[in-house]
C-alpha positions, 0 to 999 in steps of 0.5 A: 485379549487382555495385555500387560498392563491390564493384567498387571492391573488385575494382578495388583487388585489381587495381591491387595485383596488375598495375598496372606489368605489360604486356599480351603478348597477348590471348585472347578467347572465341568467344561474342560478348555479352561484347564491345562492342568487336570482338575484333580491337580489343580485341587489338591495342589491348591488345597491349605497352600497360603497365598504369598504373593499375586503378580504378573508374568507376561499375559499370565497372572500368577499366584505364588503359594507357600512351598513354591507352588504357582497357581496360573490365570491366563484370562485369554479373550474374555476372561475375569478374575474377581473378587468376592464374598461367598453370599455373591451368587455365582454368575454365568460362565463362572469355571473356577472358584478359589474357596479361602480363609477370609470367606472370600472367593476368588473367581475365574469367569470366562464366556469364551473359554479361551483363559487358562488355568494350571499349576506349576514351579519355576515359570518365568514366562516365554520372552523378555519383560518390557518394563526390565529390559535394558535398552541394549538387550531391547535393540538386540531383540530385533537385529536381522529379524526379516519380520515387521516391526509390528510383528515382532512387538507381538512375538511373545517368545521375544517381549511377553505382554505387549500385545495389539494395543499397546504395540500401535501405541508404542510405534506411533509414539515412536514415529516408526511405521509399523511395516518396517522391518525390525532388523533395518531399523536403526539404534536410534529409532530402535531407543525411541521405540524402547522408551516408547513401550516403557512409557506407554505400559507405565501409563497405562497402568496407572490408568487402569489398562484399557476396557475396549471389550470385557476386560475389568479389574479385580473389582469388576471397575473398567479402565481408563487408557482407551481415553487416551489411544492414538492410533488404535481402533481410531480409523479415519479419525485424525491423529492427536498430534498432526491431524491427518487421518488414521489408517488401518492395515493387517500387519500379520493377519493383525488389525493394525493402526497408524498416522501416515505422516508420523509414522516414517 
């Protein structure tokens, strides 16, 4: 599924590509999963709105129209929002088509159908923002919390976004096993991991996210940070940093990977 910094990646390729535009009309598949606004709604709710901006809410990609309306996009486990000229055939599993102004199209292509489009106002998003939240308010997230710290990471009523990824990633950078209990870490270990997520979501971005399944940009380009995951989907490989092997575990029914030596 893709997480934050994919979805910010695809949210950014959007705003440059259609914000300005206006929605002529709307076409929408017959499968249902797809929506969790009914079909008429989301029709005539998107019709002749301009689209003021596209960006990221959590896992959720937003489309602000003129007169507060938002259009949401969650892209689930295979989900793709592209770009293109309406003379682009239509691929396969294509469930929603936003007609616009320019000529251009904005697609919805989802083989699985776990993504999720709707319309509403005001949505903020489930939990706190990763790349906003202060180091204070990060250490309080987690104070008497019995769960795993891995667990926690993945609660998106407490950090929307970061997801499977980017939560191994982030604890290992942070040294903090990922079994750990969130409430018995300490403040210290607490602002390691809050720089650590900062850091990584930011680096990831700036590469494009990570393509370690279906997940492409806005332009249908792959991105580039699975080149540089320590821990994650490197079982039995040795750790970039202190070479011992890399261990697998569920944390949560979750795959979960780590560096037994550097992760205390």
């Amino acid at each position: 599924m893709p997480e934050l910094p994919e979805v910010e990646t695809v949210a950014n390729g959007l705003h440059e590509r259609v914000s300005g535009d206006t929605v002529i009309s709307v076409w929408l598949g017959e499968k249902p999963e797809p929506l969790k606004s009914p079909a008429e709604e989301i029709a005539e709710t998107l019709k002749g709105k301009k689209i003021e901006q596209v960006h990221r809410i959590g896992k959720t990609v937003v489309f602000e129209l003129v007169g507060g309306t938002q259009f949401l996009v969650h892209l689930g486990m295979t989900g793709r929002l592209l770009v293109n000229g309406g003379d682009v055939p239509l691929p396969p599993h294509t469930h929603g088509v936003l007609h616009l102004k320019s000529g251009r199209e904005v697609r919805f292509i989802d083989p699985r159908r776990f993504g999720r489009m709707s319309v509403t106002r005001g949505y903020t998003g489930p939990g706190k923002e990763p790349l906003k939240i202060d180091v204070d308010e990060f250490v309080g997230l987690f104070k008497g919390r019995k769960t795993p710290i891995k667990s926690a990471l993945l609660n998106q009523k407490l950090l929307h976004g970061v997801g499977n990824i980017y939560a191994d990633e982030s604890l290992h950078r942070a040294g903090i096993r990922p079994t750990r209990q969130a409430g018995r870490l300490t403040r210290i270990e607490l602002e390691r991991l809050h720089k650590a997520v900062k850091a990584v979501l930011q680096h990831a971005i700036k590469l494009g996210g990570s393509s370690v399944s279906d997940y492409v940009d806005a332009d249908g380009m792959r991105g580039f940070f699975q080149l540089e995951h320590r821990v994650y989907l490197r079982t039995g490989e040795p750790c970039r940093t202190c070479k011992t092997p890399i261990k697998r575990l569920l944390v949560a029914g979750r795959g979960t990977h780590y560096c037994p030596m550097c992760q205390r």
